[in-house]
C-alpha positions in Angstrom: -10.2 15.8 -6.1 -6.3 16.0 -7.4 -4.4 12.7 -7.0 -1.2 14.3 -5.6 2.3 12.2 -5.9 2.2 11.5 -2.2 -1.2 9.7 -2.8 0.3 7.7 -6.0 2.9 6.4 -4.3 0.7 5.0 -1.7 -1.0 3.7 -4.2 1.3 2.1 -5.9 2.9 0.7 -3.3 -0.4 -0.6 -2.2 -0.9 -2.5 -4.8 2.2 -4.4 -4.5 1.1 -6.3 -1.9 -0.3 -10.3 -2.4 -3.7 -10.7 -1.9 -3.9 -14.5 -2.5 -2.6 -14.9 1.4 -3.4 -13.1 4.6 0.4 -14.6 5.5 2.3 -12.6 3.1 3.3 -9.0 3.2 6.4 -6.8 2.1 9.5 -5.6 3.3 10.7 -2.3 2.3 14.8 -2.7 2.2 16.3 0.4 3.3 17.9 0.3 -0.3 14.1 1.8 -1.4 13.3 5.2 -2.9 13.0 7.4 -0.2 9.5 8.1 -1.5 8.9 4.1 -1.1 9.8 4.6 2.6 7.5 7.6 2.9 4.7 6.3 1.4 5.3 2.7 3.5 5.7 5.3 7.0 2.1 7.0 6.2 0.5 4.1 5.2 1.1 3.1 8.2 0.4 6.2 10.4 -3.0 5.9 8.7 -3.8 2.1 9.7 -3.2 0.4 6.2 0.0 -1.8 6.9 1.0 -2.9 10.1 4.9 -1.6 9.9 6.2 1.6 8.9 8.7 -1.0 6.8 6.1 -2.9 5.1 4.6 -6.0 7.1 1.4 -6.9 6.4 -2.4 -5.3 5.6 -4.7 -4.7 8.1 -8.3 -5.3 7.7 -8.6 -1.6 6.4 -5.7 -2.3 4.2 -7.4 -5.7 3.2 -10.8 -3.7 2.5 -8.8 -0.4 0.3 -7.0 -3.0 -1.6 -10.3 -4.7 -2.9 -11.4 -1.7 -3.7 -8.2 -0.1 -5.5 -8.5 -3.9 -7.4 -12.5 -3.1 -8.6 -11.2 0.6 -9.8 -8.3 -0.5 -11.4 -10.9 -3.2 -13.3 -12.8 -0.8 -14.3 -10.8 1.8 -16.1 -8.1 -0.7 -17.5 
């Protein structure tokens, strides 16, 4: 399994979001790297965030982030 720069950029911008609040999400300002607005547009054609601009994390969102948090633990 390659990690591809498509999937990085997910992941990265995955883990910009707050996980100390269910109420808080992000905002991706038009202003962003286009490959910021990509990776925000398939995170949400694949059920993650609930905007194809940012918004919030959905339960699957919620559940990948938890896990991104243990694997970054781990190898850090």
């Amino acid at each position: 399994m390659a990690l591809d720069q498509k999937l990085l950029d997910e992941l990265t911008l995955l883990s910009q979001f707050p996980r100390h609040s269910l109420h808080q999400g992000l905002k991706i300002h038009s202003s962003a790297s286009g490959s910021t607005q990509d990776a925000a547009k398939r995170l949400f054609d694949k059920g993650v965030i609930d905007s194809p601009d940012g918004g919030y994390l959905t339960d699957l969102g919620h559940d990948l982030i938890s896990h991104f948090d243990h694997v970054y633990s781990a190898l850090k």
